[in-house]
ZAMARGU-4260 file (C-alpha; in steps of 0.2 Angstrom, whole numbers, plus 5000, padded with zeros to 4 digits):
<rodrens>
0) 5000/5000/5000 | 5007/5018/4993 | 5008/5030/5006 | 4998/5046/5000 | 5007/5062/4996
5) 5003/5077/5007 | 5007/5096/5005 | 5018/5104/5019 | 5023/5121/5022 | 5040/5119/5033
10) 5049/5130/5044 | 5068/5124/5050 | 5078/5136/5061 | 5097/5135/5057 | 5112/5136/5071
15) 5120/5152/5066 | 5135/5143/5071 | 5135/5133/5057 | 5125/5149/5045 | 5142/5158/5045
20) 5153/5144/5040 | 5138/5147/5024 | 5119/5150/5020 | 5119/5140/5006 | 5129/5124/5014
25) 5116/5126/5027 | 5103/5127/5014 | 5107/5115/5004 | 5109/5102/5018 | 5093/5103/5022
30) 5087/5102/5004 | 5097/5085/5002 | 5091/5076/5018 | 5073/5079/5013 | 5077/5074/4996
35) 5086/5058/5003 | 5069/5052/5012 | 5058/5054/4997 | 5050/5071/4999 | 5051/5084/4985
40) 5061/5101/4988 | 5049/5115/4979 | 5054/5133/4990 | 5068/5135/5002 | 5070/5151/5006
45) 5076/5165/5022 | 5063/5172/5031 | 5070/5180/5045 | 5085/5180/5055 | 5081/5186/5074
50) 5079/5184/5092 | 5074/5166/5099 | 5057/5167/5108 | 5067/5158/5123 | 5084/5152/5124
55) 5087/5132/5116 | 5101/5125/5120 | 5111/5140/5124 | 5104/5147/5109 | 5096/5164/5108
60) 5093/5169/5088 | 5091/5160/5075 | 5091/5158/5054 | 5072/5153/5049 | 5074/5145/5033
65) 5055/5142/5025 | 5052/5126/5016 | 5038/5121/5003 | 5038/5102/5002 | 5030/5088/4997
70) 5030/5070/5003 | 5023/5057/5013 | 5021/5056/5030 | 5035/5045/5034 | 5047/5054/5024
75) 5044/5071/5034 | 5046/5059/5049 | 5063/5051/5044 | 5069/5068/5037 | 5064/5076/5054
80) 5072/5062/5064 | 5089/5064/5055 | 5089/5084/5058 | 5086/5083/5078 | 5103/5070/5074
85) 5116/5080/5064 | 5116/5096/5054 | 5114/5113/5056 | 5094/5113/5060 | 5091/5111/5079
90) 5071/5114/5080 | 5057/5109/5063 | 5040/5112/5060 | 5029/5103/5047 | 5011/5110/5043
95) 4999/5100/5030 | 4994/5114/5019 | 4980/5114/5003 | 4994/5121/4990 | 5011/5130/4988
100) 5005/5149/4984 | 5010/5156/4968 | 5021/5170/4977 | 5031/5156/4987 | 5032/5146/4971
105) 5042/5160/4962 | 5058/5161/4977 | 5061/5142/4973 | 5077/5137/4980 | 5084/5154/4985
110) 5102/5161/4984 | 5106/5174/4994 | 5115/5191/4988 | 5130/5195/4997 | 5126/5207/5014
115) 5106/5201/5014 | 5110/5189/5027 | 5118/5199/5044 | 5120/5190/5059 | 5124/5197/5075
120) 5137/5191/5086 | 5129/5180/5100 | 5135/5184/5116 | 5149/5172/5122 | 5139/5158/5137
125) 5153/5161/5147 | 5151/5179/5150 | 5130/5175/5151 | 5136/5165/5166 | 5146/5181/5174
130) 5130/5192/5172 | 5118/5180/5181 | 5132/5176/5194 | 5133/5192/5198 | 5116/5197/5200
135) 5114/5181/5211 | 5126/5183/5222 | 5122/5200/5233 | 5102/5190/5233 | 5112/5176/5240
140) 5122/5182/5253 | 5107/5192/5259 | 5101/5176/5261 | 5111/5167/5271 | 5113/5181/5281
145) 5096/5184/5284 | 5096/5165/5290 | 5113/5168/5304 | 5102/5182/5310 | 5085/5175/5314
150) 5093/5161/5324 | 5100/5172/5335 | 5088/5186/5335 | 5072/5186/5346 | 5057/5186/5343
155) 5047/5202/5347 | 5027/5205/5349 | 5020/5218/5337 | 5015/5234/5343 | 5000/5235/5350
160) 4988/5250/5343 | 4988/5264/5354 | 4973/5268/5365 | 4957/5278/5358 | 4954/5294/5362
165) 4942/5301/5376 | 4932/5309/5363 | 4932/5294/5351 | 4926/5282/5368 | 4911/5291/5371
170) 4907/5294/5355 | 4908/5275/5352 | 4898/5270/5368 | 4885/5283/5360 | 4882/5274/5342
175) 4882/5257/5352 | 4869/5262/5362 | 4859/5269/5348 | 4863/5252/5339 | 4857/5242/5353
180) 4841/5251/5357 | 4836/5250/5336 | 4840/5231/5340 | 4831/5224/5354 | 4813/5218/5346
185) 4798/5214/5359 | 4796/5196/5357 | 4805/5184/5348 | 4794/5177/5335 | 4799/5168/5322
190) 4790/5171/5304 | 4786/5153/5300 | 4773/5152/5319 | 4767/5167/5313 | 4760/5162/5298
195) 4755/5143/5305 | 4744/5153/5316 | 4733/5164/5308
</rodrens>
């Protein structure tokens, strides 16, 4: 039984590691290991270079190479399985689509022109490292000071509030009074015996 075709529309994000040693290496790499697993290679072209939405594997930017493909199932799955492997693609997203537009159609297999592709420099791990050292450390050592002081520090009772005025006293015994007298009722009757009586 022949697996049915299938329509994807593909986005792989390149290290940009291996994106300076060449965009079109890196391109071309991932055109051959789809091709080896059966699919066919319609658009490959860039579609950003930028910031990671959160760091992967020390990573923090990426190339995001767009891909219009089609193949069977099973060959996006082998294909996929050998890029988390080797290779310059570290994450891959595969979406069924109906049909490749006309407007993707006409970038093919891109090339790029010399200075369309800039990549920053990433900031070196080891200096990350420093950085978030740094900030932890005062946050620690407060820490464990904090925890050598309350051992030895006692405890004391909050303060209690201070006493009311003479003026606020009797003006409070007054409304308590009224309170009371609005209160009191003549008899306690409950609603339900009233209405079971009459």
């Amino acid at each position: 039984m022949t697996e049915i075709k299938h329509t994807y529309q593909a986005m792989f994000l390149l290290d940009n590691q291996e994106v300076r040693k060449g965009y079109a290496e890196a391109r071309d790499w991932v055109r051959s290991t789809l091709e080896k697993h059966g699919a066919e290679v319609s658009v490959l072209r860039l579609w950003a270079e930028q910031e990671l939405a959160y760091p992967i594997g020390g990573r923090h930017r990426a190339t995001y190479l767009l891909g219009w493909i089609s193949g069977t199932g099973q060959s996006v799955n082998e294909a996929k399985r050998e890029m988390y492997l080797v290779g310059p693609v570290f994450r891959v997203l595969f979406l069924k689509a109906e049909s490749i537009p006309e407007e993707e159609l006409a970038y093919g297999i891109q090339d790029l022109k010399e200075g369309e592709l800039v990549i920053p420099e990433d900031l070196p791990e080891e200096e990350e490292e420093e950085v978030y050292a740094e900030d932890l450390e005062p946050n620690v050592a407060e820490g464990e000071e904090a925890a050598a002081e309350g051992s030895s520090e006692e405890v004391t009772e909050p303060e209690t509030p201070t006493e009311p005025t003479e003026e606020a006293q009797e003006a409070a015994a007054k409304s308590d009074g009224a309170e009371a007298a609005e209160e009191e009722p003549g008899e306690d009757v409950k609603p339900e015996e009233e209405s079971s009586n009459v």
